[in-house]
N, C-alpha and C positions, 0 to 999 in steps of 0.2 A: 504493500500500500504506500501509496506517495500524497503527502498532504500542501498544499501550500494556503495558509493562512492570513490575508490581510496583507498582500504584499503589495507596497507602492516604492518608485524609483523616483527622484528628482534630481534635476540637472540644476542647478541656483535655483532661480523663483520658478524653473517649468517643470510640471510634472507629467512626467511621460506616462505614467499607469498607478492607478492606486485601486485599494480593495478590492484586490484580484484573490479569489478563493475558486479553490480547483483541487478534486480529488483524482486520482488515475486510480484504478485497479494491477492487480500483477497480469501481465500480459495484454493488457487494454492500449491499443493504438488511437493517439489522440492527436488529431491536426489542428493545427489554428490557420485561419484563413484570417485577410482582412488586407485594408489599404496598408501602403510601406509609411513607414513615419508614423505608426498608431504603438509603437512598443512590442512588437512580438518578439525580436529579436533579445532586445534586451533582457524582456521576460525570461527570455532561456539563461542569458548569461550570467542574469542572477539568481537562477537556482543553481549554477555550477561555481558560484562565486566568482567569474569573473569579472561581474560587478559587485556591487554590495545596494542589496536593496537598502532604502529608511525604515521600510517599516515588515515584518512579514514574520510569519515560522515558517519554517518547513520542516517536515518529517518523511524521510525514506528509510522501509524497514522499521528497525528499531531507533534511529538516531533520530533525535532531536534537539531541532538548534530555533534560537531568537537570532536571525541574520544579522539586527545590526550590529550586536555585539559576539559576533561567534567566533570563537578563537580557534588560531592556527591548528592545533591539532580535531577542533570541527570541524573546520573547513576539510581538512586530511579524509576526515572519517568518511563525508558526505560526498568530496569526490572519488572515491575509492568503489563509491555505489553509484558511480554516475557514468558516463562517456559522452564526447561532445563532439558531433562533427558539425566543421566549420564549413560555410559557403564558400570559402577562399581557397580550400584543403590546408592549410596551414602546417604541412608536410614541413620539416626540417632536410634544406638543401643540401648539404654536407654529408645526410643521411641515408644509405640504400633503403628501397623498401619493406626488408625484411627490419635493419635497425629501426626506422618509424614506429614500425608495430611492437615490436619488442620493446624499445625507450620509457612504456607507462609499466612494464610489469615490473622492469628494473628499479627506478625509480619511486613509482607509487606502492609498489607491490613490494620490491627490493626481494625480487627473482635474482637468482645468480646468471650470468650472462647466458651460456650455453641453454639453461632450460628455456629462457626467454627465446632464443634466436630459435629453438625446436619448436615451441607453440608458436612462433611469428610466421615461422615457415607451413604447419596444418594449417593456420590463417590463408595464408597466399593459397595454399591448396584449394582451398576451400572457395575462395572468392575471383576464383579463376585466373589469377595470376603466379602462379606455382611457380613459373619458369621467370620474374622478374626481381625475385628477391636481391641479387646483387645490383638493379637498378637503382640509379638516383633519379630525384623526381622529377630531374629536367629532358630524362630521355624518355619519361611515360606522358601518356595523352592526359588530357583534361578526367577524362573519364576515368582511366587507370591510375590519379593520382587521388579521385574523390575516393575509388574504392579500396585503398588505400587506408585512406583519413578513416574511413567505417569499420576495415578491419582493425586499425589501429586501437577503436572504440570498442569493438566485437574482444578485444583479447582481455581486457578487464574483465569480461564477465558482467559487464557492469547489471544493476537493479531495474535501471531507467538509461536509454540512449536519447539523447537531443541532438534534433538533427535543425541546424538553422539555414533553412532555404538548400540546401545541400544540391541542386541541381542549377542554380542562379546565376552561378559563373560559368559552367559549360555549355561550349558548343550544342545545338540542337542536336547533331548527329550521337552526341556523348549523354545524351540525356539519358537514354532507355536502360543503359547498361546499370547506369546507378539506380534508377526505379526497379528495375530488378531484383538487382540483392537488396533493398531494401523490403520487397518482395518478397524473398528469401527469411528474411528474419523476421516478419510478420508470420509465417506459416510455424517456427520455433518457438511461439509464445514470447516473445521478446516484447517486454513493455517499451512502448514510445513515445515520445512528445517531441511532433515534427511542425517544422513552421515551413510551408511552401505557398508558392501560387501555381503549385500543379494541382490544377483540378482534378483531374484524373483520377490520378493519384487516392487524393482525399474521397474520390466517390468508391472508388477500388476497394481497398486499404482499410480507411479507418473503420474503426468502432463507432467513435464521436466526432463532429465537427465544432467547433468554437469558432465563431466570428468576434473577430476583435478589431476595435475602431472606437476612437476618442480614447484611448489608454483605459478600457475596460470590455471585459465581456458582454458582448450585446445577447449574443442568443449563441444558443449552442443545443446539439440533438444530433440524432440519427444523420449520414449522407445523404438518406432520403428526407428526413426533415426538413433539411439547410438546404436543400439544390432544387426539393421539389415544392416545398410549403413554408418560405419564409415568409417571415411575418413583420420584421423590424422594416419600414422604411431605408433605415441606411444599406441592411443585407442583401435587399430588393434590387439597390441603387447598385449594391457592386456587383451583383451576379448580372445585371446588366451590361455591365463595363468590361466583365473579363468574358462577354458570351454565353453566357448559362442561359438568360433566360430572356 
C-alpha cells in the first residue's frame, strides 16, 4: 500500500499543487493525465524526494515519513522502495549499460560489485538488450537508453516504479518499444505511478486515471470513466485538445 497524505509543493509565493491525497494498491497501475505546467511531474519527484514537498506524509509498505522534515536515512528507506525513470533517461555517460543498472544495487542496496553486474546482466536479458551491456549510452538509440533507465528501476525490486512522461523525449519511431516493457511489467503485478500524454497507453494499461490541472486532482476513475464519461468541464476541454473526444 502506498499512501500520500496532504501533499503540497511551492516555489516562493507559487504553488504548484496542494492537498493532493492519493492511495495506490500493490500492483495497481495508476496514470495521471493533464495539461504540462499543472504539477505532475513534480508530484512524482516529491514522492522520490527529489524535491521536498511543504507539506505531505507519505507511507510505502511499512515506512512512514512527515516529508518536510524527513531525514536522511528516511529519505534512504523510502527510496530503497521506490524507482524513478526519468523522461530524459538520465543514464550516467561514463557508464556501460550493464554498470547503469547495476550503480543503485551497489550503492542503495550496497551489492558487492560482481552480484550487481550478474543481476544487471538477467536485467538486459530480460529487456531485450542482452547483447549491449558493454554499451555506453551514447552508442544506444533513444529507445534502448529509456529501457535502460526502467531496467535500471526494474533491478531495485522496487515497491512502487515512477515513470515521468518516460516516452517524451523519444523519437516517434522509439516510442512503442518503451510502451512495451512497460507492458511487460504491468502483466508482473508491478505497482505504478506513471505520468504520460500517451493516451493509449492510459486506456491500455491503467487500473485508474487521474486528471490533474490547476495543481490538484480534478477527477479520477476507470479509463473508461475518464475517456468515455467525463464530467469536469476542464477534462472535457483537454480530451478535446489531445483528440479523444
Amino acid at each position: 500500500m502506498i499512501q500520500l497524505h496532504n501533499f503540497s509543493k511551492r516555489f516562493g509565493d507559487h504553488t504548484i499543487f496542494s492537498g493532493i491525497d492519493l492511495e495506490i494498491d500493490q500492483g495497481e497501475i495508476v496514470v495521471i493525465i493533464g495539461p504540462s505546467g499543472t504539477g505532475k511531474s513534480t508530484l512524482l519527484r516529491c514522492i522520490n524526494f527529489l524535491e521536498t514537498a511543504n507539506t505531505g506524509h507519505l507511507t510505502i509498505d511499512k515506512i512512514h515519513v512527515e516529508t518536510p522534515v524527513a531525514t536522511q536515512k528516511e529519505i534512504l528507506a523510502i527510496r530503497r522502495k521506490t524507482g524513478f525513470v526519468f523522461q530524459n533517461y538520465a543514464l550516467f555517460a561514463h557508464m556501460t549499460a550493464r554498470q547503469n543498472i547495476a550503480e543503485g544495487l551497489i550503492t542503495v542496496k550496497g551489492w558487492n560489485k560482481q552480484a550487481a553486474y550478474d543481476k544487471a546482466q538477467q536485467i538486459l536479458d530480460d529487456i531485450g538488450l542482452g547483447d549491449k551491456g558493454d554499451s555506453y549510452p551514447a552508442a544506444l538509440s533513444g529507445g534502448q537508453q529509456q529501457r535502460v533507465g526502467i531496467g535500471r528501476a526494474m533491478a531495485l525490486e522496487a515497491e512502487l516504479l515512477l515513470f515521468d512522461e518516460p516516452t517524451s523525449a523519444l523519437d516517434p519511431e522509439w516510442v512503442g518499444e518503451v510502451l512495451n516493457l512497460m507492458k511487460m511489467l504491468a502483466t508482473r503485478n508491478q505497482t505504478m505511478l506513471v505520468v504520460t500524454h500517451e493516451m493509449q497507453f492510459a486506456r491500455e494499461v491503467a487500473d485508474r486515471v487521474i486528471f490533474m490541472a490547476d495543481g490538484e486532482f480534478v477527477e479520477q476513475g476507470s479509463p473508461q470513466e475518464i475517456f468515455s464519461n467525463a464530467k469536469d468541464p476542464r477534462l472535457q476541454k483537454f480530451l478535446r485538445q489531445v483528440g479523444i473526444r
